[in-house]
mmCIF file of the C-alpha atoms, coordinates in Angstrom:
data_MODEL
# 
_entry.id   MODEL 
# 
loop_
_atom_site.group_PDB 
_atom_site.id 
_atom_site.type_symbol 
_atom_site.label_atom_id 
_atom_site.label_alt_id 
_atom_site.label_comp_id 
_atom_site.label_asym_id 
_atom_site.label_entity_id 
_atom_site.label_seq_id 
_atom_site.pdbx_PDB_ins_code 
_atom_site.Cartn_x 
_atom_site.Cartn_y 
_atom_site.Cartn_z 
_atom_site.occupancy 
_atom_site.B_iso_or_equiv 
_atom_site.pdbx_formal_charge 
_atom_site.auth_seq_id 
_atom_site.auth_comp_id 
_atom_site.auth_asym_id 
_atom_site.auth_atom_id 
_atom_site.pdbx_PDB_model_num 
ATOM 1   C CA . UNK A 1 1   ? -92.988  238.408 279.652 1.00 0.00 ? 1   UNK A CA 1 
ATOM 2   C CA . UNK A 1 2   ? -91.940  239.053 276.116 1.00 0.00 ? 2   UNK A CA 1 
ATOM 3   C CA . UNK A 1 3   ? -93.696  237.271 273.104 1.00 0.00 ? 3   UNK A CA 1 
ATOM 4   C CA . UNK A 1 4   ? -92.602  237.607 269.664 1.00 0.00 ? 4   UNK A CA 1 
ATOM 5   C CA . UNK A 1 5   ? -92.241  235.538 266.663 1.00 0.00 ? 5   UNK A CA 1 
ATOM 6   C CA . UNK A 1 6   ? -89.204  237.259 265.761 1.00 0.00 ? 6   UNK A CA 1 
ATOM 7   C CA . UNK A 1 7   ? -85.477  234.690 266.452 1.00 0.00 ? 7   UNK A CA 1 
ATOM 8   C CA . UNK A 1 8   ? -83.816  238.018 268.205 1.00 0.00 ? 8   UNK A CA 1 
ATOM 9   C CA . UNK A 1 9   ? -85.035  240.737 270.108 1.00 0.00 ? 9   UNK A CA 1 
ATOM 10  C CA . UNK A 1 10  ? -83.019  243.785 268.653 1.00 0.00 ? 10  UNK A CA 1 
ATOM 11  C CA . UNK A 1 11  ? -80.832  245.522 271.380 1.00 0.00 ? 11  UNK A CA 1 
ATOM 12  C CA . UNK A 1 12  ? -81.067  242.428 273.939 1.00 0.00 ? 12  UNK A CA 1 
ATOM 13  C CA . UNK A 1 13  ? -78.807  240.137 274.594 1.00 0.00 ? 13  UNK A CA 1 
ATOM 14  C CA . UNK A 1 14  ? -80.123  236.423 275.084 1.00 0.00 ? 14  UNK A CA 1 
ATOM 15  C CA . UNK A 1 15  ? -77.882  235.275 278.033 1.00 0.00 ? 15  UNK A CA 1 
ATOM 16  C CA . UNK A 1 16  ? -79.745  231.847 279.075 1.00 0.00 ? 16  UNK A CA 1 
ATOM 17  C CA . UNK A 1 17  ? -81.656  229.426 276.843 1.00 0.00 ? 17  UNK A CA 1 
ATOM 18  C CA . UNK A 1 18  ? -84.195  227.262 278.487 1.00 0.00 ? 18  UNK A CA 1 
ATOM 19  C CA . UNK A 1 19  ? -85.713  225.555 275.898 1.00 0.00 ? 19  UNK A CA 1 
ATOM 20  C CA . UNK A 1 20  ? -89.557  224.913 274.377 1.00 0.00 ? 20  UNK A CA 1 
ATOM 21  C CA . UNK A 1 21  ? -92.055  225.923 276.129 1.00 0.00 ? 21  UNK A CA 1 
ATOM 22  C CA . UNK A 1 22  ? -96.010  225.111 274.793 1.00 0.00 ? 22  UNK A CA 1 
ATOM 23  C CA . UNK A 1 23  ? -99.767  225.383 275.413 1.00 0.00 ? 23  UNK A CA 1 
ATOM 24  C CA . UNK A 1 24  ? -102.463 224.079 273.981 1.00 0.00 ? 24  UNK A CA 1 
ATOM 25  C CA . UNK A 1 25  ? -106.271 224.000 274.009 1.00 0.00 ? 25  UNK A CA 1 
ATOM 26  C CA . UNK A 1 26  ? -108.934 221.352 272.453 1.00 0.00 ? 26  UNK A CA 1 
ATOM 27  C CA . UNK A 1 27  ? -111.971 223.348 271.793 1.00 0.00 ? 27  UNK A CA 1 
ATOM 28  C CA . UNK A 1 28  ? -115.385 221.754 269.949 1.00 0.00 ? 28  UNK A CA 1 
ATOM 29  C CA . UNK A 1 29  ? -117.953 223.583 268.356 1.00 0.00 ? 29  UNK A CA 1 
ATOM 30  C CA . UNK A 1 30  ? -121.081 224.954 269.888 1.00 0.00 ? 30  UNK A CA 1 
ATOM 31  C CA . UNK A 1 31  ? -124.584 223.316 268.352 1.00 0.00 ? 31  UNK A CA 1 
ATOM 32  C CA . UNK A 1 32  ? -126.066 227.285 268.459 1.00 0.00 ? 32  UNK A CA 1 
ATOM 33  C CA . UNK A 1 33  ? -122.715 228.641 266.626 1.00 0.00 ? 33  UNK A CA 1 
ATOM 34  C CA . UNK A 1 34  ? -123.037 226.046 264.039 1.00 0.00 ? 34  UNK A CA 1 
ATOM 35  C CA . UNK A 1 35  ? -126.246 227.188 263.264 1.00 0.00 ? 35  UNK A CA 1 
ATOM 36  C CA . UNK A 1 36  ? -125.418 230.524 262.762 1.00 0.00 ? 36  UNK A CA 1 
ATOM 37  C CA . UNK A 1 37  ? -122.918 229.551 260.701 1.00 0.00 ? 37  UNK A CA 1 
ATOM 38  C CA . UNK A 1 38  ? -124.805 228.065 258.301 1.00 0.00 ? 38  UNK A CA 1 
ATOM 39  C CA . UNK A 1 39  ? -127.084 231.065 257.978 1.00 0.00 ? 39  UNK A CA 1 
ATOM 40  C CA . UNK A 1 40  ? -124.234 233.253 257.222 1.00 0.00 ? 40  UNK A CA 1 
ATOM 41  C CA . UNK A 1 41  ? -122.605 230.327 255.057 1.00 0.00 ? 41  UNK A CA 1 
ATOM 42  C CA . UNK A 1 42  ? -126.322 231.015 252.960 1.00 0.00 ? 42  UNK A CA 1 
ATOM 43  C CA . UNK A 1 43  ? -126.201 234.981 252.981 1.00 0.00 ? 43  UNK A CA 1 
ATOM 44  C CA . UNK A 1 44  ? -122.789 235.950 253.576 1.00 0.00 ? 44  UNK A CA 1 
ATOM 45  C CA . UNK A 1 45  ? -120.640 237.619 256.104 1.00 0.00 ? 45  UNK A CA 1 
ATOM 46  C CA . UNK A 1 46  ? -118.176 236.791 259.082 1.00 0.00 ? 46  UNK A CA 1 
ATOM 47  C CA . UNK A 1 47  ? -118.546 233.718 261.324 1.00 0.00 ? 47  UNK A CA 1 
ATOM 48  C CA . UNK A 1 48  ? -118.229 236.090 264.373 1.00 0.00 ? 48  UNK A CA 1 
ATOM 49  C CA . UNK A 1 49  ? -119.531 232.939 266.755 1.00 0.00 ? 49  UNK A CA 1 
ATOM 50  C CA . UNK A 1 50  ? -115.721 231.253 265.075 1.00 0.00 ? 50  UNK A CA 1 
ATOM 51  C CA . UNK A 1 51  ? -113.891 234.201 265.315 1.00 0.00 ? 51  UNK A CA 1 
ATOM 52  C CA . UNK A 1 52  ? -114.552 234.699 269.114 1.00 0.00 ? 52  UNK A CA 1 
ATOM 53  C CA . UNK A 1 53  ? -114.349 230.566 269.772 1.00 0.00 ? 53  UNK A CA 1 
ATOM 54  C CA . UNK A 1 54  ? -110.563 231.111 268.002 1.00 0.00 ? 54  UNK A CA 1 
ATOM 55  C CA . UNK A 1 55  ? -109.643 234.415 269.691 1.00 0.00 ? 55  UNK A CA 1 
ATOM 56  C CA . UNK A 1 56  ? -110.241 232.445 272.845 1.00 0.00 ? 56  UNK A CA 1 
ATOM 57  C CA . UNK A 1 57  ? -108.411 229.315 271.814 1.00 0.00 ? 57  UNK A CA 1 
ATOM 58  C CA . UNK A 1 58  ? -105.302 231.429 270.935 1.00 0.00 ? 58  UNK A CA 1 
ATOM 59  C CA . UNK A 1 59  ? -105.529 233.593 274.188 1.00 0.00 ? 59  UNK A CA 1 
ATOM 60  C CA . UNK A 1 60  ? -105.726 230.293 276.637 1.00 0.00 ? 60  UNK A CA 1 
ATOM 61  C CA . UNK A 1 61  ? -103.052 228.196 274.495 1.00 0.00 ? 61  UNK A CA 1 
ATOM 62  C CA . UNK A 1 62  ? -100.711 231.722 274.590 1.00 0.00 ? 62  UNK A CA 1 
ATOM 63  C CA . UNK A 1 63  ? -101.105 231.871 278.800 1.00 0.00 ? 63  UNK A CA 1 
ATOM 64  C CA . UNK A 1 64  ? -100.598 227.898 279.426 1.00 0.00 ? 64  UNK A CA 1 
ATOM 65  C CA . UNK A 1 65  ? -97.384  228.763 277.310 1.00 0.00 ? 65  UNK A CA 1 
ATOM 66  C CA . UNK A 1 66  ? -95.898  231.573 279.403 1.00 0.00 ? 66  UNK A CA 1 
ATOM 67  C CA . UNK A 1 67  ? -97.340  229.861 282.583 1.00 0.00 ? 67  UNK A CA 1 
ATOM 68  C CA . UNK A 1 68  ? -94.977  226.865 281.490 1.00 0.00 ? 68  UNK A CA 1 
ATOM 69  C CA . UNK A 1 69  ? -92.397  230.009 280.466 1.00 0.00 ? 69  UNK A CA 1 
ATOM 70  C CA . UNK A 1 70  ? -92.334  231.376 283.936 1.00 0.00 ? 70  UNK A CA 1 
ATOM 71  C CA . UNK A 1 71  ? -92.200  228.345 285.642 1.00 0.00 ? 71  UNK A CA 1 
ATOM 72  C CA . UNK A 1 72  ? -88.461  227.544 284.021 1.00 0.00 ? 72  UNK A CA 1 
ATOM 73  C CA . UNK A 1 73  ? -87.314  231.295 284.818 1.00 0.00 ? 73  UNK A CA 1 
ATOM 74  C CA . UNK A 1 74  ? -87.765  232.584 281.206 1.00 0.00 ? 74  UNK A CA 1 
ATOM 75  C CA . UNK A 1 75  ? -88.615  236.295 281.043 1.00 0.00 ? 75  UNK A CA 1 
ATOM 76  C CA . UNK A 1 76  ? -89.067  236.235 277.001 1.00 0.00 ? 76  UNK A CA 1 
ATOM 77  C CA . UNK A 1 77  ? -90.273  233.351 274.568 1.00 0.00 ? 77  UNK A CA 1 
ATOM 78  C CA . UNK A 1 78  ? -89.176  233.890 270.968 1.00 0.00 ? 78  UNK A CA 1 
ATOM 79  C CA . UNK A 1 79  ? -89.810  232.457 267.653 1.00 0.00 ? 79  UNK A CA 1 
ATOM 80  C CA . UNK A 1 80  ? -93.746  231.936 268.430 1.00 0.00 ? 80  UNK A CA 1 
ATOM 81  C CA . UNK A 1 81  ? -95.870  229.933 266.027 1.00 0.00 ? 81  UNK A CA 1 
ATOM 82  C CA . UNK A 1 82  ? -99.454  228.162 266.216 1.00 0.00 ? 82  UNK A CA 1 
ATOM 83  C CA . UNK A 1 83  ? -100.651 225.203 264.793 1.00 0.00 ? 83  UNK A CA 1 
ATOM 84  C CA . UNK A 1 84  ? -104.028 223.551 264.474 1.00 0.00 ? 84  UNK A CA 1 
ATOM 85  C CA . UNK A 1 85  ? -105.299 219.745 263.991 1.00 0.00 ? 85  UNK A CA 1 
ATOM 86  C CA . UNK A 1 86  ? -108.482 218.367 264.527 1.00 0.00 ? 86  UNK A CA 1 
ATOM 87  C CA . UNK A 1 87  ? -108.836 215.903 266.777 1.00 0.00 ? 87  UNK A CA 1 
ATOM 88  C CA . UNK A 1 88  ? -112.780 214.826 266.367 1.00 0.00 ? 88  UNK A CA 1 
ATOM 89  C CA . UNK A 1 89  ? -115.394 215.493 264.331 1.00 0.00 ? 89  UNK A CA 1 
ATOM 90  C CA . UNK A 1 90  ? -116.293 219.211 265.866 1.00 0.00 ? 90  UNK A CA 1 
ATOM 91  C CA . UNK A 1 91  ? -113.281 219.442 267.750 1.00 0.00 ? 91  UNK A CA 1 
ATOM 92  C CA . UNK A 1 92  ? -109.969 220.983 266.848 1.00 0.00 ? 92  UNK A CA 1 
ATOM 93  C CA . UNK A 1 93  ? -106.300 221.832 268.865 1.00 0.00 ? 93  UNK A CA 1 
ATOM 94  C CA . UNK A 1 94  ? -104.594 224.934 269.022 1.00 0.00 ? 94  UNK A CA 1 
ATOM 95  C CA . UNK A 1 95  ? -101.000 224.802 269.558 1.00 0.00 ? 95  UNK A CA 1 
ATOM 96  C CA . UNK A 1 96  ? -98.674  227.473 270.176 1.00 0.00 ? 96  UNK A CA 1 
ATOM 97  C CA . UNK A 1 97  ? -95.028  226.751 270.791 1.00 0.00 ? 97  UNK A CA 1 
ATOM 98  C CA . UNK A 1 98  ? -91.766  228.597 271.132 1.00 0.00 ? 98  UNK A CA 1 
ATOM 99  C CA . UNK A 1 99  ? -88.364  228.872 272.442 1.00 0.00 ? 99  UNK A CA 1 
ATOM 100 C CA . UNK A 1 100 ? -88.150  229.872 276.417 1.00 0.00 ? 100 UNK A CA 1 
ATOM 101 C CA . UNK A 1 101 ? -85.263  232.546 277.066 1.00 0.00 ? 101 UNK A CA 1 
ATOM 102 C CA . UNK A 1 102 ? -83.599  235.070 280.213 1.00 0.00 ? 102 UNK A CA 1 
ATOM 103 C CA . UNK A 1 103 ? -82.938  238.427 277.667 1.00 0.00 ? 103 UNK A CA 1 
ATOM 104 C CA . UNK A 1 104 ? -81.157  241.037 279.484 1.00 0.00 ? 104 UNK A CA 1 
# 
């Protein structure tokens, strides 16, 4: 499956538009990672406990999309984008989003 955020993939041809295809993910934050944070939001540095928590977020939100993809017979989603919201107090959505295509 090809993912870009570009509207054409140079040298393909798009022969079959299917459409949006999305995933999501509503994460909250971890009591121990909150604490860390606010040690490092005292002395500095990376919140590596957030970093990880979003790497994940985008990773499962990116394979519910191309699950939803495949499902519809695309073999390339273009124009990729994310979006967050929060949804509770501690709790944010990552959305990812794009349009499901057959390249050839």
């Amino acid at each position: 499956m090809l993912l870009t955020n570009l509207e054409n993939v140079p040298g393909k041809n798009i022969t079959k538009h299917l459409g949006l295809v999305q995933g999501s993910t509503v994460r909250s934050k971890h009591v121990g990672r909150d604490i860390m944070a606010g040690f490092k939001n005292i002395f500095g540095g990376e919140l590596e406990g957030y970093t990880e928590l979003l790497h994940e977020s985008r990773e499962e939100a990116i394979n519910r999309m191309v699950e939803q993809a495949t499902s519809i017979g695309a073999n390339a989603v273009l124009n990729i984008r994310f979006s967050t919201s929060s949804i509770t107090q501690g709790a944010s959505e990552l959305f990812t989003y794009g349009t499901a295509v057959v390249l050839e």
